[in-house]
Backbone as a chain_set.jsonl record, in Angstrom:
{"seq": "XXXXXXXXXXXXXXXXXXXXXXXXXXXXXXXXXXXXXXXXXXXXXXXXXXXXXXXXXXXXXXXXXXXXXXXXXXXXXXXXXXXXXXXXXXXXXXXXXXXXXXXXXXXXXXXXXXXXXXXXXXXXXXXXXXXXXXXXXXXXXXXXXXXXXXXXXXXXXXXXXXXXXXXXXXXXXXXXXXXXXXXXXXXXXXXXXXXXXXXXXXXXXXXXXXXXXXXXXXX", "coords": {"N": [[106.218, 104.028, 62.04], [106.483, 102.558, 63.978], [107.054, 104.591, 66.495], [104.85, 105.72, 66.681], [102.997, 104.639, 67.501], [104.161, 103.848, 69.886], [103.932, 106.723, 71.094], [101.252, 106.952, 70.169], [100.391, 104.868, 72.767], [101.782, 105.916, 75.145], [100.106, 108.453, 75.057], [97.414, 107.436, 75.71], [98.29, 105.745, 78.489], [99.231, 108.499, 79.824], [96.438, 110.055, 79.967], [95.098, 107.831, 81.304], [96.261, 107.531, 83.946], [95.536, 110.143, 84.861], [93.08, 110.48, 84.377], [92.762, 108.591, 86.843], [93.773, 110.599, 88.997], [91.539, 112.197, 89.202], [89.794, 110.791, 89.627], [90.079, 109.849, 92.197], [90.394, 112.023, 93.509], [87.239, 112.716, 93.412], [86.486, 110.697, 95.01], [87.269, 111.047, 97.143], [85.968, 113.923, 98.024], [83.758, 113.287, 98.14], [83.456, 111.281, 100.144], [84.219, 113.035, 101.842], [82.148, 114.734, 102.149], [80.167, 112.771, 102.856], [80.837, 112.13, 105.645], [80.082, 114.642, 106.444], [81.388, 116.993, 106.169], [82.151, 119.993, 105.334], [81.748, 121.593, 101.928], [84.056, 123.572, 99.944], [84.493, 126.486, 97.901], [86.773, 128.354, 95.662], [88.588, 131.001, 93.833], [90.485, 129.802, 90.949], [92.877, 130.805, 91.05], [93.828, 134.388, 92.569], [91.609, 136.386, 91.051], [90.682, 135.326, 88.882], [88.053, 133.705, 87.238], [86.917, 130.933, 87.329], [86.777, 128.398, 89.328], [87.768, 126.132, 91.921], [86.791, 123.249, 93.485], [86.426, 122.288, 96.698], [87.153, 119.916, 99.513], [86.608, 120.58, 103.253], [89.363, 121.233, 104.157], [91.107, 119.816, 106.516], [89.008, 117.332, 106.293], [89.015, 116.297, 104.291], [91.765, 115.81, 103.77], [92.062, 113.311, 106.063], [89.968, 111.63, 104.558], [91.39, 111.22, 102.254], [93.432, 109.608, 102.963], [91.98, 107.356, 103.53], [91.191, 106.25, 100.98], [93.875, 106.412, 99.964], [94.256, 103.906, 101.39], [92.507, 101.869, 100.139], [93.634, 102.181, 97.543], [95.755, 100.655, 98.349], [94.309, 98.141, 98.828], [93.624, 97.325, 96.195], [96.143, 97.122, 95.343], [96.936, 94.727, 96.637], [95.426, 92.819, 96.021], [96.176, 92.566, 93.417], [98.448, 91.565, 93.467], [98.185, 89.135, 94.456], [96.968, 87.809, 92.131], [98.898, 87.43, 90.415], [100.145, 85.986, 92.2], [98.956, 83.564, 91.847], [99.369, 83.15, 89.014], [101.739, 82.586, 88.876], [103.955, 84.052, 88.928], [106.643, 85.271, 90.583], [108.224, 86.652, 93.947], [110.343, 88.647, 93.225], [110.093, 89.698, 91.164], [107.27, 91.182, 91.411], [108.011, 92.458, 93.019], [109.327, 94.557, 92.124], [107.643, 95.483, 89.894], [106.054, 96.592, 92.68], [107.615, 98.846, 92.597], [110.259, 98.656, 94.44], [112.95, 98.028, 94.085], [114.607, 100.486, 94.793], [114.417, 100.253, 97.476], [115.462, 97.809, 98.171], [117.739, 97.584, 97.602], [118.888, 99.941, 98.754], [118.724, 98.514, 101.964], [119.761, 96.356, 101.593], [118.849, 94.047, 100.918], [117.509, 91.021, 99.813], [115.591, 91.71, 96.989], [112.896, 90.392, 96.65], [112.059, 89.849, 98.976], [111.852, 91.869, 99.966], [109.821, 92.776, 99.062], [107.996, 90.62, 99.838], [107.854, 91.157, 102.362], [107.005, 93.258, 102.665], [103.824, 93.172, 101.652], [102.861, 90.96, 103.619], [103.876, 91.996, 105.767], [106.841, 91.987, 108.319], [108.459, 89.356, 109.613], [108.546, 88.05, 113.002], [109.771, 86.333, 115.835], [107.545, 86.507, 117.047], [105.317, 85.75, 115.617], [104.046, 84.666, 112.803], [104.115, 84.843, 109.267], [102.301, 84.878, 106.445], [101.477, 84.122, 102.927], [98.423, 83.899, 101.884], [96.642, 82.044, 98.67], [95.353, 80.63, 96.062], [95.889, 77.848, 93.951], [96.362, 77.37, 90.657], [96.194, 75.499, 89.321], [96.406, 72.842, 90.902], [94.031, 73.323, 92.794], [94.046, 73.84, 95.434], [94.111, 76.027, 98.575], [96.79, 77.643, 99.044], [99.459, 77.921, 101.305], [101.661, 80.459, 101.231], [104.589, 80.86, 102.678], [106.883, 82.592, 101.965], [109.958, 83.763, 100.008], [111.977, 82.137, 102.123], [113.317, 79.898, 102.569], [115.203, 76.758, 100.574], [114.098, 74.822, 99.41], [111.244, 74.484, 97.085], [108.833, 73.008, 97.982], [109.082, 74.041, 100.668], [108.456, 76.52, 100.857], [106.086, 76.702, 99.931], [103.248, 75.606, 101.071], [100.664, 73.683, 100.812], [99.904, 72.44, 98.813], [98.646, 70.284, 96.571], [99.918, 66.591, 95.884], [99.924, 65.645, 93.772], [100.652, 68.206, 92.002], [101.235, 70.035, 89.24], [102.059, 72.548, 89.199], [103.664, 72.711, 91.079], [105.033, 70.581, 90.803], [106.514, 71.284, 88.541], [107.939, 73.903, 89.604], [109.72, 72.354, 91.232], [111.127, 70.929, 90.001], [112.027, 72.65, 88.214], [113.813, 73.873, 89.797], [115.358, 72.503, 90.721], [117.1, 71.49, 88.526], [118.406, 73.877, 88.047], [119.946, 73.536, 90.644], [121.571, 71.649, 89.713], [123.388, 72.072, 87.083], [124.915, 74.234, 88.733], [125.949, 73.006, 90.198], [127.781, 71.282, 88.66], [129.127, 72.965, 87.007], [130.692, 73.779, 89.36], [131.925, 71.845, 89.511], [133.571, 71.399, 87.2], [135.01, 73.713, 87.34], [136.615, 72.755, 89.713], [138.272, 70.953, 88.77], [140.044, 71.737, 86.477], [141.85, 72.464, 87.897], [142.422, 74.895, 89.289], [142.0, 74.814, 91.766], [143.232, 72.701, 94.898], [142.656, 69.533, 96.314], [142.231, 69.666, 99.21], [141.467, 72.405, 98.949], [139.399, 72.601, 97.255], [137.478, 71.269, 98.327], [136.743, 72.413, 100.999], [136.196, 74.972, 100.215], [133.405, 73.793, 99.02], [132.564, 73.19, 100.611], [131.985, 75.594, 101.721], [130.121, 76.705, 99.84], [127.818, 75.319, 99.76], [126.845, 75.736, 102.077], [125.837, 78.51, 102.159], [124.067, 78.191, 100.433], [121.128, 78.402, 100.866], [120.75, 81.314, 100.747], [121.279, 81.479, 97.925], [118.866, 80.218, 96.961], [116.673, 80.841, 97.375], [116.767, 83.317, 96.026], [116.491, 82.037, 93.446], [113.773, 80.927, 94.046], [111.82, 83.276, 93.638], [112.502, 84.072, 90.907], [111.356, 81.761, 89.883], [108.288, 81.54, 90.556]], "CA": [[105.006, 103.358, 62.527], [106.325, 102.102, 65.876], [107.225, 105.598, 67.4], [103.435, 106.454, 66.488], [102.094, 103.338, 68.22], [104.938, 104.207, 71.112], [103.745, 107.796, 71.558], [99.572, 106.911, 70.999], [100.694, 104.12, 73.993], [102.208, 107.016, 75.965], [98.942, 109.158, 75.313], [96.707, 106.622, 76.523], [98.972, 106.259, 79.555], [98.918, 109.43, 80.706], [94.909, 110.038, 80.21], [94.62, 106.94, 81.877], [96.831, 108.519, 84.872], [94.766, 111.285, 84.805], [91.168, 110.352, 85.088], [92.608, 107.952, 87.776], [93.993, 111.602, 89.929], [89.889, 112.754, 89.068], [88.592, 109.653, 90.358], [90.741, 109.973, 93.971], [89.745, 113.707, 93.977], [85.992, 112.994, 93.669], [86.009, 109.684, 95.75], [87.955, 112.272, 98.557], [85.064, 114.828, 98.003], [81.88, 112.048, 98.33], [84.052, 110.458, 101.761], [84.196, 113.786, 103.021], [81.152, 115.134, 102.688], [79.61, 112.104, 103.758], [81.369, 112.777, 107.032], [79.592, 115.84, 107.335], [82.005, 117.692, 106.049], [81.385, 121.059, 104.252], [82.476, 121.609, 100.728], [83.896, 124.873, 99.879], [85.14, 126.991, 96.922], [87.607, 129.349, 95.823], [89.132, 131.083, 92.741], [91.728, 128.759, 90.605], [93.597, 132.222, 91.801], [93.121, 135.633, 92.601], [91.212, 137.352, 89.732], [90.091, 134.173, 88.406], [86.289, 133.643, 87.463], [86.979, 130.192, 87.866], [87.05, 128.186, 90.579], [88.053, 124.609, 92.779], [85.731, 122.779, 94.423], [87.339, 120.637, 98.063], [86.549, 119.457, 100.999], [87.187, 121.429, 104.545], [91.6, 120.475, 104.819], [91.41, 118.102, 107.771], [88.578, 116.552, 106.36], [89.78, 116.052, 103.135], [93.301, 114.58, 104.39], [91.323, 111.757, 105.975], [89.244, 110.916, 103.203], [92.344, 111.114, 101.144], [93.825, 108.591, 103.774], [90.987, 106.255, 103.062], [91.281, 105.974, 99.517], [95.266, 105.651, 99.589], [94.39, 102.549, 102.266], [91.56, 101.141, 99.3], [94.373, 101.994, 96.583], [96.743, 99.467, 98.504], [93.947, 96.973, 99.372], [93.503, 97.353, 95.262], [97.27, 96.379, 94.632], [97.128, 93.856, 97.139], [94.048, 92.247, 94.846], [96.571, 92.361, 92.23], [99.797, 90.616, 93.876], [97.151, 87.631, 94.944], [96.472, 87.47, 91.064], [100.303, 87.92, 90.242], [100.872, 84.415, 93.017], [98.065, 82.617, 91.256], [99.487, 83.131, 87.574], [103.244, 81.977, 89.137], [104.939, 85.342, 89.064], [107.447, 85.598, 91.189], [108.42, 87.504, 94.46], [111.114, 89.024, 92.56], [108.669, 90.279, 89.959], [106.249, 91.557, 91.797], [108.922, 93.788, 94.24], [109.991, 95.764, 90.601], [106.296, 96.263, 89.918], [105.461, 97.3, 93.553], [108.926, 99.685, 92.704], [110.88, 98.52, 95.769], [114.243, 97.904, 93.748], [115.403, 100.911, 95.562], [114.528, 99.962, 99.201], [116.33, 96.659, 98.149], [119.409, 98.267, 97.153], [119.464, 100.59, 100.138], [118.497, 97.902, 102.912], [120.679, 95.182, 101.449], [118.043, 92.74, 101.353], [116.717, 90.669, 98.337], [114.396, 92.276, 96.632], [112.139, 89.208, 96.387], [112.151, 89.793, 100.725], [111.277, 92.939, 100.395], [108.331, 92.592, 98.315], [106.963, 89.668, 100.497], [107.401, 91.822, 104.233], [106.155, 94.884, 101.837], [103.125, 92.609, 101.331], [102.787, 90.985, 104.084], [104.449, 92.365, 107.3], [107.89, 91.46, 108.481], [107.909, 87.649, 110.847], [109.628, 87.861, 113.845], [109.555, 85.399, 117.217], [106.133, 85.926, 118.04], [104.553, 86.121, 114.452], [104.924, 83.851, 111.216], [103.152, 85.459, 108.452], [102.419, 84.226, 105.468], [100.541, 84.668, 102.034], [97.093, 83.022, 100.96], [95.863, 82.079, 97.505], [94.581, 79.315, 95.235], [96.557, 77.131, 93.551], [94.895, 77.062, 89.815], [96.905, 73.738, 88.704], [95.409, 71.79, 91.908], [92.727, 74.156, 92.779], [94.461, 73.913, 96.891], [94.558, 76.931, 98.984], [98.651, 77.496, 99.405], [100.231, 79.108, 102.28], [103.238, 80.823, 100.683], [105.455, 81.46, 103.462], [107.827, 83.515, 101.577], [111.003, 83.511, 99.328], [113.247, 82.264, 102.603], [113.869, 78.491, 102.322], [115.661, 76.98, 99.076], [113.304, 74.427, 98.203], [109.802, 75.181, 96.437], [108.185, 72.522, 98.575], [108.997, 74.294, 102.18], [108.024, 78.131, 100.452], [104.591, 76.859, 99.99], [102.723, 74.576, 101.581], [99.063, 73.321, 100.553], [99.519, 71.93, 97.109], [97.903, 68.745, 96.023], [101.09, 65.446, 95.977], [100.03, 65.738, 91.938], [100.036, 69.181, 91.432], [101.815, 69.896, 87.925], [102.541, 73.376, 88.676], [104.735, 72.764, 92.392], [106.442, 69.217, 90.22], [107.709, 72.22, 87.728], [108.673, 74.448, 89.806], [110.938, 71.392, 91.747], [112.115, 70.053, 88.507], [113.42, 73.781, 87.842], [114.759, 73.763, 91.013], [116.584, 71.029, 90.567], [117.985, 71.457, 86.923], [119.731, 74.844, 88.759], [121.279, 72.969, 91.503], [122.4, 70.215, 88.894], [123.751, 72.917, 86.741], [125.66, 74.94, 89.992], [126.993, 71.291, 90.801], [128.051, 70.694, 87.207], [129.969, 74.725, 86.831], [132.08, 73.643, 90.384], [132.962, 70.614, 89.566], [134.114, 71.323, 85.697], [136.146, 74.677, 87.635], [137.691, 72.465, 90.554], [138.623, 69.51, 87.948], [140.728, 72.483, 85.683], [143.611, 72.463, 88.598], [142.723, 76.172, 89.892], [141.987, 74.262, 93.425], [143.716, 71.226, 95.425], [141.613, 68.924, 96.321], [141.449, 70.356, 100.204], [140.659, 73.594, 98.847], [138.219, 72.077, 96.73], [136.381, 70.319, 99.704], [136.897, 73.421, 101.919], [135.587, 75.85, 99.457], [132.606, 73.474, 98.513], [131.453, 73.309, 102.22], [131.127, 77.619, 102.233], [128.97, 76.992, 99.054], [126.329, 74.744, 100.319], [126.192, 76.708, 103.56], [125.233, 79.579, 101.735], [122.904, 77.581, 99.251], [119.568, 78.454, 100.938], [120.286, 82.497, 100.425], [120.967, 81.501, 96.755], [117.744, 79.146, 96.558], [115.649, 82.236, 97.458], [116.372, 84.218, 94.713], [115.669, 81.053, 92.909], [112.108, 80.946, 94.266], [111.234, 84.426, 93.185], [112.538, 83.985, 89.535], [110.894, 80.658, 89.216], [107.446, 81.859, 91.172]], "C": [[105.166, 102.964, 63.996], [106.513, 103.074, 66.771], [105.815, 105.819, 67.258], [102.776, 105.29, 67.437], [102.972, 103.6, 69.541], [103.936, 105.681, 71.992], [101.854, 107.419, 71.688], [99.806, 105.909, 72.426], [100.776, 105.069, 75.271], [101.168, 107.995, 76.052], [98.23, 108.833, 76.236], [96.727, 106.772, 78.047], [98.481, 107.422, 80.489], [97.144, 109.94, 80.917], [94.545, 109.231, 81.135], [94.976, 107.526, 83.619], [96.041, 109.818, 85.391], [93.805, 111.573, 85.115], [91.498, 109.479, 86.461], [93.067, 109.308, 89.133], [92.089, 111.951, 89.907], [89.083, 111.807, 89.776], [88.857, 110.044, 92.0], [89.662, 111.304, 93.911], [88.181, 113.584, 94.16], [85.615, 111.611, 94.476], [86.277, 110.593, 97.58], [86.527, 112.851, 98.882], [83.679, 113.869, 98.745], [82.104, 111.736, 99.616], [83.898, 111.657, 102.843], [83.075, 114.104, 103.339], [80.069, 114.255, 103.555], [79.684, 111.949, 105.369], [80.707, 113.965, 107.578], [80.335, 116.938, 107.152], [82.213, 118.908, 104.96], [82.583, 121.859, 103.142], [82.686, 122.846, 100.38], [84.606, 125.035, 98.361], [85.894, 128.091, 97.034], [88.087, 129.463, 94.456], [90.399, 129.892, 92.608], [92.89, 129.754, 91.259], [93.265, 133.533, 91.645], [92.69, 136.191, 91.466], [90.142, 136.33, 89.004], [88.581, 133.686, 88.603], [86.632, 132.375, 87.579], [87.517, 129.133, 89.096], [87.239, 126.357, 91.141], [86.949, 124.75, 93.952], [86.355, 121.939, 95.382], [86.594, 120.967, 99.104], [87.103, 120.406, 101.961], [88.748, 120.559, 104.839], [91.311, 119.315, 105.043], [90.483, 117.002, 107.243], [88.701, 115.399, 104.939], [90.886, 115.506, 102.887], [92.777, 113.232, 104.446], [90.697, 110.957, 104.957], [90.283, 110.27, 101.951], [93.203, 109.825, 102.052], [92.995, 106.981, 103.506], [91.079, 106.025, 101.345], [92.521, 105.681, 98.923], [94.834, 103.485, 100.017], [93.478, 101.744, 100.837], [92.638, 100.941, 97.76], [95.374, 100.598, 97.056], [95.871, 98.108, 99.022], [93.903, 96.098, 97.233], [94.869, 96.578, 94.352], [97.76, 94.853, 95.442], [96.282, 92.485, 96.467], [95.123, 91.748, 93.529], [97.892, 91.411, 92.734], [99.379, 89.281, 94.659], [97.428, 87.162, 93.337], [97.836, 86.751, 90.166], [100.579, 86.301, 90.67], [100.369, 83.516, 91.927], [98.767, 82.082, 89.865], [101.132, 82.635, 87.899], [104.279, 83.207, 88.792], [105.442, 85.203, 90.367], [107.183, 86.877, 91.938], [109.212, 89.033, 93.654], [110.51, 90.415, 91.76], [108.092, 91.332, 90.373], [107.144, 93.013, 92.961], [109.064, 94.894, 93.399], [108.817, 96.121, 90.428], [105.747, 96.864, 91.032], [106.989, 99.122, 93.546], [109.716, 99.822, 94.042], [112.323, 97.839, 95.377], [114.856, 98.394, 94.602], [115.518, 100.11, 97.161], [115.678, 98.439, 99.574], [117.63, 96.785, 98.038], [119.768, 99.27, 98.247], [119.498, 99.623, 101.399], [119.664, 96.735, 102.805], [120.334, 93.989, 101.317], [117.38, 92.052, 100.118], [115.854, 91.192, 98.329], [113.073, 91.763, 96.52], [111.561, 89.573, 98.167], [111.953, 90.963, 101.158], [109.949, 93.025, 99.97], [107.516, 91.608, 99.097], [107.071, 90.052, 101.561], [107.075, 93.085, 103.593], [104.726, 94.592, 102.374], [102.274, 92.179, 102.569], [103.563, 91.181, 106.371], [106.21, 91.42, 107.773], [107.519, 90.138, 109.681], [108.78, 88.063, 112.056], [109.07, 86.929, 114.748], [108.039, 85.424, 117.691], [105.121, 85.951, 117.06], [105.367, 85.873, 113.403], [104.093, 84.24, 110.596], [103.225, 84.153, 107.254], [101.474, 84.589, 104.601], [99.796, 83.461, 101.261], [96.671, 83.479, 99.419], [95.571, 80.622, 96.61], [95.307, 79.072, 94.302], [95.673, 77.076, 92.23], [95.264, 75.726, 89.17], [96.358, 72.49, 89.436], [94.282, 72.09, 92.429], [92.79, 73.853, 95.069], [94.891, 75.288, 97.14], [96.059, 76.85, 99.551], [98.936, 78.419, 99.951], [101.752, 78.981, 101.59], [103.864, 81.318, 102.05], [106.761, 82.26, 103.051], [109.302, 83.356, 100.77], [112.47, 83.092, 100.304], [114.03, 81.23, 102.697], [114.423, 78.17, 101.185], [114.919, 75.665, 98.599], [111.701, 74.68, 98.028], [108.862, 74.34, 97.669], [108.008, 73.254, 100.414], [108.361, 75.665, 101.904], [106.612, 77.877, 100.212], [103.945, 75.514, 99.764], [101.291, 74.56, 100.841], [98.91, 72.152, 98.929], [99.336, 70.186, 97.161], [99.21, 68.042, 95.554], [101.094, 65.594, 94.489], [99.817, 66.55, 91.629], [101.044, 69.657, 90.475], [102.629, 71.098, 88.37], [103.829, 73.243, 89.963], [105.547, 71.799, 91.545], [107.023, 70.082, 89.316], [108.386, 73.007, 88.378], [109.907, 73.461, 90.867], [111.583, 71.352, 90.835], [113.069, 71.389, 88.242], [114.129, 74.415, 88.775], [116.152, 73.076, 91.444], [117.885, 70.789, 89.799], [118.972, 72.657, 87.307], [120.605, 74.318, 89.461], [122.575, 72.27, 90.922], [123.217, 71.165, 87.873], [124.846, 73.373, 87.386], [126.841, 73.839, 90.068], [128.08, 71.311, 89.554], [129.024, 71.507, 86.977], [131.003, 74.053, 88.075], [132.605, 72.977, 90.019], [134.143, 70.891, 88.201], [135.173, 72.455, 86.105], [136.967, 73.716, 88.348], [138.328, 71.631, 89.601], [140.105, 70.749, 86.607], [142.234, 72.488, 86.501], [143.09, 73.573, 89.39], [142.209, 76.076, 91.592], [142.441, 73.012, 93.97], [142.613, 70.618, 95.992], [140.812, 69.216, 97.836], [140.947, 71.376, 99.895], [139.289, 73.499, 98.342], [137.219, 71.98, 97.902], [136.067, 71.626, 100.147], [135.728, 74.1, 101.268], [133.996, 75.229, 99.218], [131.496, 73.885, 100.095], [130.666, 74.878, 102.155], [129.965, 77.175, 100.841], [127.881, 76.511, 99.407], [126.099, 74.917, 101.495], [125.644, 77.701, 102.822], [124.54, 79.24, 100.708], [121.504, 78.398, 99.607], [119.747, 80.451, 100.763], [120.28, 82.516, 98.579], [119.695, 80.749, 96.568], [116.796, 80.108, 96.856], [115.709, 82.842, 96.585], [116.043, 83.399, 93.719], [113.722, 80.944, 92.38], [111.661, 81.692, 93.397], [111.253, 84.226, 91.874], [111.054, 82.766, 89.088], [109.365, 80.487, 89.634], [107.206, 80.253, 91.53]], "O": [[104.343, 103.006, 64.911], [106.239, 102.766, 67.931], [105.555, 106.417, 68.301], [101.791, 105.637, 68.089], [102.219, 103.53, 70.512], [103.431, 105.645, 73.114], [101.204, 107.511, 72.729], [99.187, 106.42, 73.359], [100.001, 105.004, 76.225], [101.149, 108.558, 77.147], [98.134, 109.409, 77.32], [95.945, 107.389, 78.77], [97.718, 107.413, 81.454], [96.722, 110.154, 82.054], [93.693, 109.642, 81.923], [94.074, 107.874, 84.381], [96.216, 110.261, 86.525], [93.424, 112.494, 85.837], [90.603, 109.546, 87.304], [92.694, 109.006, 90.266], [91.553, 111.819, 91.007], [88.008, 111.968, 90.355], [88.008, 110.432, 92.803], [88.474, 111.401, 94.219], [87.711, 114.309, 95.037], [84.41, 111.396, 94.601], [85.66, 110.63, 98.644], [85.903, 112.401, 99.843], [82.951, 114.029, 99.724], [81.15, 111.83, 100.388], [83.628, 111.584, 104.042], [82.679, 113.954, 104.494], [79.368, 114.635, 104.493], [78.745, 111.699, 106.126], [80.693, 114.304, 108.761], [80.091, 117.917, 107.856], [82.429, 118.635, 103.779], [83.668, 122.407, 103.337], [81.671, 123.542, 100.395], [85.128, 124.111, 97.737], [85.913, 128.799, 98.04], [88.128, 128.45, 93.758], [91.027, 129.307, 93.49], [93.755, 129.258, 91.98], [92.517, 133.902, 90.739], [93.615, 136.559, 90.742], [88.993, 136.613, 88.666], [88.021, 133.376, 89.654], [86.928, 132.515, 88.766], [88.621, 129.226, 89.632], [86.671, 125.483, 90.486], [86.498, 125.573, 94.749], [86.836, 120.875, 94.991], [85.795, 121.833, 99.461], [88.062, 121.08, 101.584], [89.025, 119.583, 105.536], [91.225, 118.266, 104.405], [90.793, 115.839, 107.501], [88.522, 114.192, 104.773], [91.077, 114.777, 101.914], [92.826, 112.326, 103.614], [90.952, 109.795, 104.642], [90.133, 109.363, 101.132], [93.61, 108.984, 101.251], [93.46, 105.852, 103.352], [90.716, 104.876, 101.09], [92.662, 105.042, 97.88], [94.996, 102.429, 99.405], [94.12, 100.74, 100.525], [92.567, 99.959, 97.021], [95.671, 99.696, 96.273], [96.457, 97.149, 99.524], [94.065, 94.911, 96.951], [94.856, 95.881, 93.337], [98.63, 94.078, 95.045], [96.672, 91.319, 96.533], [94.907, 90.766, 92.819], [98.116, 90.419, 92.04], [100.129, 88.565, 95.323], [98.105, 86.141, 93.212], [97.749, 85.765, 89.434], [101.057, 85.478, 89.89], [101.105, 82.838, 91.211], [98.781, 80.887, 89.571], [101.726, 82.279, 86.882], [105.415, 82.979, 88.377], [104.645, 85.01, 91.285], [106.531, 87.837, 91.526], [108.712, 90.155, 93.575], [110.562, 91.64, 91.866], [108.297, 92.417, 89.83], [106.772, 94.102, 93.399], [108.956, 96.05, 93.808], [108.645, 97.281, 90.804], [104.909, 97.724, 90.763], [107.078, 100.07, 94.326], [109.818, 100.889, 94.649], [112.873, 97.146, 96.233], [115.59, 97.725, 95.33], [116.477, 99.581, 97.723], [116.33, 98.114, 100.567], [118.488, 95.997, 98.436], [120.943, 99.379, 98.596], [120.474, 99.914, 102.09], [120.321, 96.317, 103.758], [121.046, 92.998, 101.476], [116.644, 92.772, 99.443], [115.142, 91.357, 99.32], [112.133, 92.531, 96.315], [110.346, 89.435, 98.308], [111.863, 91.277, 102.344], [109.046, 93.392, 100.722], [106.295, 91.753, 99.028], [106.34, 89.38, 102.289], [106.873, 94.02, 104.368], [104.241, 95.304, 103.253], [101.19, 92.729, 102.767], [103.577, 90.665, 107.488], [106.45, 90.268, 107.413], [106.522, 90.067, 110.4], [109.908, 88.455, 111.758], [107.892, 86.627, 114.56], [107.475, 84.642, 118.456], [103.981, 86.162, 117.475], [106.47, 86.267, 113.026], [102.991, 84.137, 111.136], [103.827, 83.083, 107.173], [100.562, 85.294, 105.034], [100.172, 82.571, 100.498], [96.445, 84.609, 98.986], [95.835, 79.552, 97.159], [95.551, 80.041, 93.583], [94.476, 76.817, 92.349], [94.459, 75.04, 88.539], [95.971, 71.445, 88.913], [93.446, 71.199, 92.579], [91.804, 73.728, 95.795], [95.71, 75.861, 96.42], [96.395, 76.044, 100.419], [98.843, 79.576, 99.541], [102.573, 78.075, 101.446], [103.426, 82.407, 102.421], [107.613, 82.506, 103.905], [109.827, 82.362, 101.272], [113.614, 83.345, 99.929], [115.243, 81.348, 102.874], [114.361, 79.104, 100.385], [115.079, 75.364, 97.417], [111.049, 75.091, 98.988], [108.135, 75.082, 98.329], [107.071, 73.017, 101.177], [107.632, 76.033, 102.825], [105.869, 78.857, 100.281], [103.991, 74.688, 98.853], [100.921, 75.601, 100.297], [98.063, 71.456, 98.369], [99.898, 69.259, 97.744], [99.834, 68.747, 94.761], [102.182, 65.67, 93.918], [98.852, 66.564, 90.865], [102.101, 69.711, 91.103], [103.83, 71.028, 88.109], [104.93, 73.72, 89.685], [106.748, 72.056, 91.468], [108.203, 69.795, 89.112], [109.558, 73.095, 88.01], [110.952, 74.032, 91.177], [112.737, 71.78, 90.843], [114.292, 71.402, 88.1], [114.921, 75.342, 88.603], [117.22, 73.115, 92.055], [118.99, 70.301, 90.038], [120.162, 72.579, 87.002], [121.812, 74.412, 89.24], [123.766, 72.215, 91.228], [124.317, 70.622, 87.98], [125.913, 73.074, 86.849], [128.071, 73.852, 90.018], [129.281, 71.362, 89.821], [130.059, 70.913, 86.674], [132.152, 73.809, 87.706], [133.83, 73.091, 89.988], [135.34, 70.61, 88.273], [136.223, 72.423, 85.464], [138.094, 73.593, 87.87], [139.517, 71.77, 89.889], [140.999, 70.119, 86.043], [143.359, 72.507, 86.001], [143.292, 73.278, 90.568], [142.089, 77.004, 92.392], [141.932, 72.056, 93.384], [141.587, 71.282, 96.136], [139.596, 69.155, 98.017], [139.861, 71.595, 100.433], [138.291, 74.074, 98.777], [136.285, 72.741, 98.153], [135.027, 72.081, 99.67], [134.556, 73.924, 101.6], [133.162, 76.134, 99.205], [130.448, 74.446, 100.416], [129.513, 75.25, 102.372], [128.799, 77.47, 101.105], [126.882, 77.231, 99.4], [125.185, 74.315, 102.059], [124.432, 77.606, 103.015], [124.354, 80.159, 99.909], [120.867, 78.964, 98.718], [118.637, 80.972, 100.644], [119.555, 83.277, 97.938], [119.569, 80.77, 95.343], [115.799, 79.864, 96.178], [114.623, 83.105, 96.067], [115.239, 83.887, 92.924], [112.969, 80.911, 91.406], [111.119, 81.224, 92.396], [110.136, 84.154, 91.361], [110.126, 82.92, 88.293], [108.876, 79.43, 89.234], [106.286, 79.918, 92.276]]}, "num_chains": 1, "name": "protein.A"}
């Protein structure tokens, strides 16, 4: 019963896949000709009573250019919807499929998905990502998975807004946790008490790249 409900799933799927290549192809066709651009035919191949209907090449590229750009204004519609519902950077990088680029670049994947999204920041340009808060009903500038607490990653939220006091609180319960794991290792002997110290300092220097992948998990 569940391979049959697996495989009709997998039908679906691909139909669904399918009429969405038919849709591009005849949104291409409508863009071009509206352009002015004249629609031609030709056998499926030589011999062949039937035949394909396209646009003139070049004009047909463009059109097909315009309808990628409407496909990514389409997933951009959806990684607004994605913030709103508290999904994670993280999340949302594996559904845009940017694991790899994360694993070749070296860069959290959470940090790739939000300069995917919106544009990388540098010195003369701070980006950032708008959407509506549905717990306080405040527009929240997300500035991105790069600080380690929830309150500096996104600004706007209402002083009583339920869903920013959870994601602190589970902000918190990690650190207190982290804290809780060093101390119960240094307290075993397997560090003196300078090493201890020493060692503790490199960890809470390098806190805020762990408090980013934080973010993302904990949207």
């Amino acid at each position: 019963m569940e391979d049959q409900e697996t495989d009709s799933r997998q039908d679906a799927i691909t139909r669904a896949a399918s009429d969405a290549y038919f849709a591009a192809d005849s949104s291409v066709m409508r863009l071009a000709e509206a352009h002015g651009a004249e629609i031609r035919e030709r056998p499926v191949w030589p011999g062949s009573f039937s035949k394909t209907r396209y646009a003139e090449p070049l004009a047909g590229i463009r059109a097909a250019q315009t309808v990628r750009r409407s496909a990514d204004r389409v997933a951009g519609d959806y990684v607004r919807h994605a913030r709103v519902e508290g999904i994670g950077w993280r999340e949302i990088g594996g559904a845009l499929g940017l694991a790899e680029d994360g694993q070749r670049t070296g860069y959290d994947l959470a940090v790739v998905a939000y300069e995917q999204v919106t544009g990388e920041p540098d010195v003369f340009r701070e980006v950032s990502f708008h959407y509506s808060c549905p717990a306080c009903g405040q527009g929240i500038s997300d500035r991105g998975p790069y600080e380690s607490h929830p309150e500096d990653n996104e600004r706007g939220h209402a002083e009583d807004c339920t869903r920013l006091a959870a994601d602190v609180a589970a902000w918190q319960a990690q650190q207190d946790a982290e804290d809780a794991e060093w101390e119960a290792w240094t307290r075993q002997g397997n560090l003196t008490e300078a090493e201890a110290d020493a060692a503790g300092a490199e960890k809470h220097a390098a806190a805020p790249a762990e408090d980013a992948e934080f973010e993302t998990e904990a949207g």
